[in-house]
C-alpha positions in Angstrom: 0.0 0.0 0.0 1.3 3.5 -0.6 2.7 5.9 1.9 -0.5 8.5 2.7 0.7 11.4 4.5 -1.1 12.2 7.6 -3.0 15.1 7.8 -0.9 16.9 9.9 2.1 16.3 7.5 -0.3 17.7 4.9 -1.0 20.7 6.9 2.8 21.2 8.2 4.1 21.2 3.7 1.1 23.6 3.2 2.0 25.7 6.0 5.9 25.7 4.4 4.9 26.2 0.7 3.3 29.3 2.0 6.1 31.2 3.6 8.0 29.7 1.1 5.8 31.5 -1.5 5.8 34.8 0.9 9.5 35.1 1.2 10.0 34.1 -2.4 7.2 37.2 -3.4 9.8 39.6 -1.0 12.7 38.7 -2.4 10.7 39.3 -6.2 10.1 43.0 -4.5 13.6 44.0 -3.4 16.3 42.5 -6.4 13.7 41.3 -9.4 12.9 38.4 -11.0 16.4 37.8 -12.6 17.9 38.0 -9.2 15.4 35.8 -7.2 17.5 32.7 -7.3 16.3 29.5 -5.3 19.5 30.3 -3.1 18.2 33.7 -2.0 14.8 32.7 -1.5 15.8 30.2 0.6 17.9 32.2 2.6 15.2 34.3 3.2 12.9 30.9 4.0 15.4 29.6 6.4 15.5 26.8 4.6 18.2 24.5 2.6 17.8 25.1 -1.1 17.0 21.6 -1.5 14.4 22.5 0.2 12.6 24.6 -2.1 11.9 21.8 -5.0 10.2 19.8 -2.3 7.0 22.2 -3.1 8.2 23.4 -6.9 9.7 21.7 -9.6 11.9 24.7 -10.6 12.8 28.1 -10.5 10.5 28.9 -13.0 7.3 26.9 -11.2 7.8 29.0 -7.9 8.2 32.3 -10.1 5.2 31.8 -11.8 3.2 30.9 -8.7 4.6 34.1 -6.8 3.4 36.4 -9.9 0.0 34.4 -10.0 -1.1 35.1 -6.2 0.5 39.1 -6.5 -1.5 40.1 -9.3 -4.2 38.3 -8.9 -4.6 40.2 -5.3 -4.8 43.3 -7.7 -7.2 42.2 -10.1 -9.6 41.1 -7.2 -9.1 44.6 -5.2 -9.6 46.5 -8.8 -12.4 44.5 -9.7 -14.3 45.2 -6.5 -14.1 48.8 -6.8 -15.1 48.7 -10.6 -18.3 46.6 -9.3 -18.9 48.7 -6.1 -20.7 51.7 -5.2 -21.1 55.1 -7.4 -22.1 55.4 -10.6 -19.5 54.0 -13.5 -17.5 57.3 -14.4 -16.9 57.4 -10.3 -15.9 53.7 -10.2 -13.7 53.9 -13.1 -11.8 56.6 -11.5 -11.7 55.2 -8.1 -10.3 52.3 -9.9 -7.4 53.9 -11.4 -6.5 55.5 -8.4 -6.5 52.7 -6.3 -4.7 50.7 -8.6 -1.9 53.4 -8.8 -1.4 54.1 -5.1 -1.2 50.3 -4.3 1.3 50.3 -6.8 3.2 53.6 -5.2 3.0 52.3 -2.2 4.4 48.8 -3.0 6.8 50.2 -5.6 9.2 46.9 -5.8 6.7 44.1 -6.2 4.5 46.7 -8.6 7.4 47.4 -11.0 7.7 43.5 -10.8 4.6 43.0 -12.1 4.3 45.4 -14.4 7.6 45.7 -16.0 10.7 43.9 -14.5 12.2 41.3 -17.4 11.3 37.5 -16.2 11.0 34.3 -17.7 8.8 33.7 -20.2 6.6 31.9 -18.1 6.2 34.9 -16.0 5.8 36.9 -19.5 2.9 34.5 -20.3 1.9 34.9 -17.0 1.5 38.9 -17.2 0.2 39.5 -20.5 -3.4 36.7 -19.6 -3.4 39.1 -16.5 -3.2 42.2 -18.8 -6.3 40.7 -20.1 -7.8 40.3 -16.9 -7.2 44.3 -16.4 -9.0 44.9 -19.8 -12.3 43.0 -19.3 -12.8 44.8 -16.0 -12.2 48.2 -17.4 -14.2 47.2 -20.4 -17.4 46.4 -18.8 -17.2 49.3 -16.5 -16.4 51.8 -20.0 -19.9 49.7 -21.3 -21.6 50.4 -18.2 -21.0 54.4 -18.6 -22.0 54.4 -22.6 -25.2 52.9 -21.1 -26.0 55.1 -18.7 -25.3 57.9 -20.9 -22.2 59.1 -19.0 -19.6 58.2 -21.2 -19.6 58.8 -25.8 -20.5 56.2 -27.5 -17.1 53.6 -28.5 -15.6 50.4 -28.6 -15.2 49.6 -25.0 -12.6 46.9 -25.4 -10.4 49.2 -27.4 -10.6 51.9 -24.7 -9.8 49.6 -22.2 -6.9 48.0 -23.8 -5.5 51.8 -24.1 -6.2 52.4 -20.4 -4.2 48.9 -19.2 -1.2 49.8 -21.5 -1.9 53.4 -20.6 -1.9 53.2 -16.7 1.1 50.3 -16.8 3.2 53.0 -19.2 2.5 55.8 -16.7 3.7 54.5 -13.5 6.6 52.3 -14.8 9.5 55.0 -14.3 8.3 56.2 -11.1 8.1 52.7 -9.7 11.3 52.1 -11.4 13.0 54.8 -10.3 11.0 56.8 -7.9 11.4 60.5 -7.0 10.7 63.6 -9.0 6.5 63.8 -9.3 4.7 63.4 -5.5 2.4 60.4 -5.3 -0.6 62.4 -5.2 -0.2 64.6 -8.1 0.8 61.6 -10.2 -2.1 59.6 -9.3 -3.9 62.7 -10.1 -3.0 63.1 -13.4 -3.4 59.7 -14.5 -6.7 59.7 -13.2 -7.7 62.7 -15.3 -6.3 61.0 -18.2 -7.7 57.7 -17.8 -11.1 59.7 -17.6 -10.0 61.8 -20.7 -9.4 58.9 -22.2 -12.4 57.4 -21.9 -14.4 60.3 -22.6 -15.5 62.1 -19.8 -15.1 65.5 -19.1 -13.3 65.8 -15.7 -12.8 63.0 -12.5 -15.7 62.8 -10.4 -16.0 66.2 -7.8 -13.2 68.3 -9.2 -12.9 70.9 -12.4 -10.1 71.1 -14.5 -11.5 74.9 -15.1 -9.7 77.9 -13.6 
């Protein structure tokens, strides 16, 4: 009969895989993809390298896992405020700026996602995420056409401009921050992402003297 592992065996490699997956997602944040090595994210595990492949196959596996969980936290926080309260010109803007100052705020693991060069895996990995961006942005752009608040347009287009858009925007100030405050960035792109998508000004402000 095969070896079944107990359940609290079960429970103690669960318990590893996911500090092993946290520590690997800090490491991602402070040196990159390229210098994530199994090494260094054991290091920061307190574990043997060995160790590592006892939960992933490769570099490449835990990598791809680590960029799964991270942006997927994103897509779930945008897509809750792009399905919450307000009207869709409000959510769409609360969006954007929600995304951008989690980003700001996280600048390391951000630029990760975003931009840093990985593994083609990870590549695959970010551009079916892109995607995910895109058909939340593109159903709140339909919901303000139908409501009358935004001009009439192709909403995936516009959405596909706004995820390339936003991503383009905040890349060299997550890369190499400084210059531009926080606020006044995420100001800005908010106005454009609105611009973009046709309406006149974000929700409560005036871009009139």
């Amino acid at each position: 009969m095969p070896y079944r592992k107990t359940p609290s065996e079960v429970r103690r490699l669960e318990a590893a895989r996911e500090h092993l997956v946290t520590c690997a997602t800090a490491v991602v944040a402070e040196v990159g993809w390229a210098q994530a090595s199994v090494t260094a994210v054991a290091d920061s595990a307190g574990i043997a390298a060995g160790s590592v492949y006892q939960h992933f196959p490769s570099k490449v596996a835990l990598a791809v896992e680590v960029f799964r969980r991270a942006a997927g936290r994103e897509v779930d926080v945008l897509g809750e405020v792009l399905t919450g309260e307000g009207d869709p010109v409000e959510r769409l803007a609360r969006g954007i700026e929600v995304f951008a100052r989690r980003a700001l705020e996280n600048r390391g693991l951000a630029y990760a996602l975003l931009a840093a060069p990985a593994e083609a895996a990870v590549g695959a990995e970010r551009l079916d995420f892109r995607r995910r961006y895109r058909a939340l942005f593109a159903e709140v752009v339909r919901e303000g056409i139908a409501a009358g608040l935004l001009p009439a347009q192709n909403g995936e287009i516009t959405a596909a401009a706004l995820t390339g858009a936003v991503g383009e925007v905040l890349v060299d100030p997550l890369g190499a921050p400084g210059g531009q405050s926080s606020d006044e960035l995420i100001a800005e792109l908010t106005a454009m992402a609105l611009r973009c998508a046709g309406a006149a000004a974000a929700p409560g402000r005036s871009d009139e003297p």
